[in-house]
N, C-alpha and C positions, 0 to 999 in steps of 0.2 A: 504494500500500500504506500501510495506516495504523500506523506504527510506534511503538511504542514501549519508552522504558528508566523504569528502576526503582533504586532506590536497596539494595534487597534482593535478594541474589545469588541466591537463592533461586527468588524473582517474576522477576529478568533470565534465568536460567536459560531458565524456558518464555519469558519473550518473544521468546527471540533463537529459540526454536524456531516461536514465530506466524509474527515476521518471515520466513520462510523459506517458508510455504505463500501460494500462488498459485491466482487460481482459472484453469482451465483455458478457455481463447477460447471463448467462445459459450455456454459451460455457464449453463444458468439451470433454476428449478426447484428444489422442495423433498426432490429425493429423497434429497441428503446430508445435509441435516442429520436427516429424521427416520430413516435408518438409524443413523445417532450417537446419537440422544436413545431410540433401540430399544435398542441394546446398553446404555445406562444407565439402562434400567427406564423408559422412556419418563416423566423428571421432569415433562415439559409438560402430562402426564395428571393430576396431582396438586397442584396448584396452589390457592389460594382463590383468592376473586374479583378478575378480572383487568380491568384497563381497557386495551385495547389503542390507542396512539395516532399517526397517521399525519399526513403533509402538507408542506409544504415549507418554508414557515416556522412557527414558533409552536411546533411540538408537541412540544417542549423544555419550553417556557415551560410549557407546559396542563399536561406529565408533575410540571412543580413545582408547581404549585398544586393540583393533585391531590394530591399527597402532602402537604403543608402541611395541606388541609384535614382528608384523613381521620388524619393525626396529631394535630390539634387537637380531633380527636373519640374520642382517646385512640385509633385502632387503630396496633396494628403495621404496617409498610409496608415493602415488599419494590420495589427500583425498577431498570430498567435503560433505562439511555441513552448514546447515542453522540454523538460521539468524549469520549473526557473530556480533560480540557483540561492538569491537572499532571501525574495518577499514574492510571495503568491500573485500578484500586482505586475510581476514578469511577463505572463503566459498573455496578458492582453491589453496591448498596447494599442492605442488609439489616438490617431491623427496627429502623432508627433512626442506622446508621451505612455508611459505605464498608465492605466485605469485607475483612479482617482479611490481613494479607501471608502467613500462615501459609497458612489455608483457602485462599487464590487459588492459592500455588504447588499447594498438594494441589491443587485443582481441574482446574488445568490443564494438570498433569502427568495427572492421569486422563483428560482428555477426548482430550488428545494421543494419548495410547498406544491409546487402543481406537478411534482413527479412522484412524489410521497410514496403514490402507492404503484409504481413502476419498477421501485428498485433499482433506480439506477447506478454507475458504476463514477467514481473518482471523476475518471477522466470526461464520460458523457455529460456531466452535470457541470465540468469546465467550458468545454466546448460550445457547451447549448450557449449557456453565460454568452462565452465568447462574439458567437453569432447573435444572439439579443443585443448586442452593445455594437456591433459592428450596423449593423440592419436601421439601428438609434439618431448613430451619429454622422454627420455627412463624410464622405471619405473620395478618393478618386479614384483606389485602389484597395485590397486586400491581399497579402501575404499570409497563406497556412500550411504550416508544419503539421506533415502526419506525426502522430505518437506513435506508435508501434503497428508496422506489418504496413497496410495498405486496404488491402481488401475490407479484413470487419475493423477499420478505424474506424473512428465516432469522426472524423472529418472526414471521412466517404459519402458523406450525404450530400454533396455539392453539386448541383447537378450540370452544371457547362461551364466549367472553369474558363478562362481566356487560356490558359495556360498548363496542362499538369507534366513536372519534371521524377528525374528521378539521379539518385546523387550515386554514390559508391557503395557494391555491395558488400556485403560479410556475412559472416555465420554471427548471427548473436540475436537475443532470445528465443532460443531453438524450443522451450517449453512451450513456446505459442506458437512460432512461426515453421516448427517442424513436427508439430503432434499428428498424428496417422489421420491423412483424408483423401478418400480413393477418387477425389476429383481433382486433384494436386498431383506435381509431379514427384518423383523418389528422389534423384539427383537434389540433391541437400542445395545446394548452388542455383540449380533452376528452379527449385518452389522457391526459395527468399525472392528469385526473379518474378515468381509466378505472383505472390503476397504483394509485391511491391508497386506491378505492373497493375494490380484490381485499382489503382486509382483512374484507372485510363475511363475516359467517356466520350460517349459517340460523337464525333464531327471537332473535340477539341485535341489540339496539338499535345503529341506525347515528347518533351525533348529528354535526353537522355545522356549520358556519356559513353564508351564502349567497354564490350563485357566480352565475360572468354563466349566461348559458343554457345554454351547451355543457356544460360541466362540472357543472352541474346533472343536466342528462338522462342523461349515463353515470352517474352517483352514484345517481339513480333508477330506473336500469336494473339496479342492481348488487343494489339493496333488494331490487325487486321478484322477481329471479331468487332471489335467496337467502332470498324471506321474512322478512325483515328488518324489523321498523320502525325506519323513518323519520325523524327529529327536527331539521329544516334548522331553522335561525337565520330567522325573517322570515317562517314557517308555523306550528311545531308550538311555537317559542319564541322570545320577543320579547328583545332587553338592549339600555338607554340610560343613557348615562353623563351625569354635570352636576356641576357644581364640587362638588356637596353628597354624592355617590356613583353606586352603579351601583343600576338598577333593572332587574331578571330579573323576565318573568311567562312562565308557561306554563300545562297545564290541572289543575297542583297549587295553584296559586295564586301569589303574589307576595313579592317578594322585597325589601327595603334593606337594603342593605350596602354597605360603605366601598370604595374606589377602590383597586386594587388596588397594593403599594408599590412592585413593581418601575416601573423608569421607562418611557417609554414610552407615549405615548396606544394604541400597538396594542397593548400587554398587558389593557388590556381588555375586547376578543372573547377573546382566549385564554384568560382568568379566567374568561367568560364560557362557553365551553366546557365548559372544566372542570365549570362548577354544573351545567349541562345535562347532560353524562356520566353526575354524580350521583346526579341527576333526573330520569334516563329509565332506570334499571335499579332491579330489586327484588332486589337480592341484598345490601347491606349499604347502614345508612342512615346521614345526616350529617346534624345541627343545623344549624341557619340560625346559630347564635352559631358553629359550628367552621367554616361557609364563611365566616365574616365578621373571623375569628382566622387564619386559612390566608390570603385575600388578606394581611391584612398582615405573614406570619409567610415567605411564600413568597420562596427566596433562589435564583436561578440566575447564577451569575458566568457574567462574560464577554457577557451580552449587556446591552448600555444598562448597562453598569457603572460608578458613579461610581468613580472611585481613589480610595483614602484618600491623603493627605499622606505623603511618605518617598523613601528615596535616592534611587528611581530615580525619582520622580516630582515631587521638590519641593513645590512648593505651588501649582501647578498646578491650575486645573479642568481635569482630566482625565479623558477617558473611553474604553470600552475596550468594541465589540464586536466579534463574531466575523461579522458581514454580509457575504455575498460575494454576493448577488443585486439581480437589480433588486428587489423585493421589500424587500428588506433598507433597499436604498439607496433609496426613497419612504420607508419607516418611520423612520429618519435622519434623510432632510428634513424632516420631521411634527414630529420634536421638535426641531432645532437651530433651524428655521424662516429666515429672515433673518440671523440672528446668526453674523457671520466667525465664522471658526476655519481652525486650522493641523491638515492630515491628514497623518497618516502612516498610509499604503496598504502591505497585503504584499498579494498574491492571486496562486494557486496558479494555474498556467500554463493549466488547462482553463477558468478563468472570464473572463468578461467584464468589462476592466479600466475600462468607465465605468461597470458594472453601481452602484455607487457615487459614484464622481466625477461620473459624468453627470446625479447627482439633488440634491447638496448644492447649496443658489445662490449660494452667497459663502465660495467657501476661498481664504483668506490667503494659504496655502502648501503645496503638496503634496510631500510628500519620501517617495519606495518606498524599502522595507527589502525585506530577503529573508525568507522564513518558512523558519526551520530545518529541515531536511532533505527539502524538498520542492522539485520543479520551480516554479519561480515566476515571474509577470512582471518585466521590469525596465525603470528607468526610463523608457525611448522610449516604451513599449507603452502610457504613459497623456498622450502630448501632450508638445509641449515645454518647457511648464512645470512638469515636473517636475523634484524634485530626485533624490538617489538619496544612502543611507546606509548604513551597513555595519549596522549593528542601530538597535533601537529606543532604546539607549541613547545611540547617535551622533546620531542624528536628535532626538532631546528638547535633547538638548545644544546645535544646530547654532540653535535656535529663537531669535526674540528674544524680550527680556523686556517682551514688549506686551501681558499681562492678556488676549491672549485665549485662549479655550478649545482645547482637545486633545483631538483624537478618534485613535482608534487603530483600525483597523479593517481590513475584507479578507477574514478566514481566521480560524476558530476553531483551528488550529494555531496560529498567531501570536498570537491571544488568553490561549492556553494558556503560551506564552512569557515573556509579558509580566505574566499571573499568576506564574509559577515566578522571575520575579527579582524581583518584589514579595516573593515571600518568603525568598527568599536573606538572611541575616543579613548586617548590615553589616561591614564589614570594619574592622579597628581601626584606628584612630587611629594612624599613624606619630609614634614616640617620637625624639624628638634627644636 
């Protein structure tokens, strides 16, 4: 369960009333949540143009450079994504800012009460929110991040997106996305293809990146059933990067622009996505100067995050992501490259604890923390040379002072952690 508190009694009030719904063993399917967005005037129906974004990594990243851009081209931008990392007030963001603690407790005291007796699940009673506040407030655009899979996401209900993409794949949460269904394929690699591609709908543009073959041919199976075009990375549009920028061509023509600022060499295919999104729908348009101001304007904490200097970080190169895949942990290795560093690992008890470790090639020292309020590994589960600490702040402590780099990583819960005591105000000065 994905918990959270809030610092407004208000907003804790419905949280504590989220925490509390479960979804029922086995239930999959979209028929709760669009019975809920029925009783609220079906908001999903009422929306501007929507870029709907799926995949297992990246589609975080593509959902911020998305909005970077079409804000840089003056539109209003309506956004939700999951998990957020400090305050619940993350996940939905509206025409330029997080949702206001007032509107969210209204929100979700509304969506609570007229689902009561539906049972709804965590995420669908966000979503719904989401889409009631979006449907509210005027906007010129929409950006939505899938939560998990594709297919039975609670944001599957969208019915003609301008736009639906799909980011990088991996194996990860296989408890959902690879439980036995004889309408799915075997190949572990082409169902997460198969999960991912269910966001596809008829007559809107599917763009994509390029996949090995398996996962291709479900993606192509998904188009073709649903009438879809098509727009894979390495067919229908080209992107290469070089010390001097990124070059995008497709059959609009071509592109220069600057390398995208989050860190990262993989952040730009995800940038790259994003322009292709763009660029393969006709429903609202973006300057080549606002994709080229959105690269370097686009901000997503917690992933490839440098830490600024401060209490709980010193002065430190310190870095801070939410990686918990193998996917993750190649992407890691791509930019630490050869260069030691000291890990501190939290990762939640369903994932694979070298999914990371196993890809870095020169750590210092590894010392596991716990990730606050969640089942998590501990130290034995990643070798014996592990160390083990009570938090992140015992563990930064326990380090020596060898100038080399700080990764923090594992769990976007933990991420989310480690941001909220960055901003924790310092404590004063003890007076004699």
């Amino acid at each position: 369960m994905d918990f959270a508190t809030h610092t407004n009694p208000a907003v804790q009030e419905q949280l504590d009333r989220l925490g509390q719904l479960s979804v029922p063993q086995g239930r999959l399917g979209l028929e709760t949540i669009r019975a809920l967005l029925e009783r609220l005037g079906d908001p999903h129906l009422h929306l501007p143009p929507t870029f709907h974004v799926a995949g297992t990594n990246g589609k975080g990243s593509t959902c911020a450079f998305l909005t970077a851009m079409l804000e840089a081209d003056g539109k209003r931008v309506h956004r939700t994504t999951s998990p957020h990392l400090v305050r619940y007030n993350e996940r939905i963001y509206l025409a330029g800012e997080d949702i206001t603690d007032a509107f969210l407790a209204e929100l979700l005291a509304k969506v609570l009460d007229v689902g009561e007796d539906l049972a709804p699940s965590f995420f669908e009673v966000t979503i719904t929110a989401a889409f009631t506040a979006f449907a509210r407030i005027p906007a010129d655009a929409c950006v939505v991040e899938v939560g998990l899979g594709g297919r039975f996401d609670a944001t599957n209900v969208l019915p003609h997106p301008a736009a639906c993409g799909i980011a990088a794949l991996g194996i990860d949460h296989e408890r959902f996305l690879l439980s036995p269904d004889d309408s799915a394929p075997a190949n572990p690699m082409a169902r997460i293809a198969f999960e991912k591609a269910g966001i596809t709908k008829p007559g809107c543009s599917l763009v994509t990146l390029s996949y090995g073959e398996a996962e291709a041919l479900e993606i192509e199976r998904a188009a073709m059933a649903a009438g879809a075009p098509l727009a894979m990375r390495g067919r229908e549009w080209h992107c290469s990067t070089a010390a001097t920028g990124l070059h995008y061509t497709d059959r609009h023509g071509e592109l220069a622009l600057p390398l995208p600022a989050l860190p990262g060499a993989h952040q730009a295919q995800n940038a790259a996505l994003a322009i292709a999104m763009l660029r393969h729908q006709d429903f609202i348009s973006v300057s080549r100067a606002a994709m080229a101001q959105g690269l370097r304007s686009a901000n997503w904490p917690g992933r490839l995050q440098r830490l600024a200097p401060g209490p709980l970080t010193g002065d430190r190169e310190l870095w801070l992501d939410g990686g918990h895949n193998v996917s993750a942990g190649y992407a890691l290795a791509e930019h630490f490259g050869e260069r030691p560093l000291h890990l501190i690992v939290g990762m939640l008890a369903n994932k694979d604890p070298e999914a990371i470790t196993g890809k870095l090639p020169n750590i210092a020292s590894l010392t596991v923390v716990p990730v606050p309020g969640h089942d998590c590994h501990l130290a034995p589960a990643f070798g014996p040379q592990a160390a083990s600490a009570s938090d992140v702040s015992a563990a930064l402590s326990a380090l020596p002072d060898d100038g080399l780099p700080v990764l923090i990583a594992g769990s976007l819960y933990l991420a989310g952690e480690v941001l909220r005591l960055t901003e924790l105000p310092q404590a004063p000065a003890a007076t004699l």
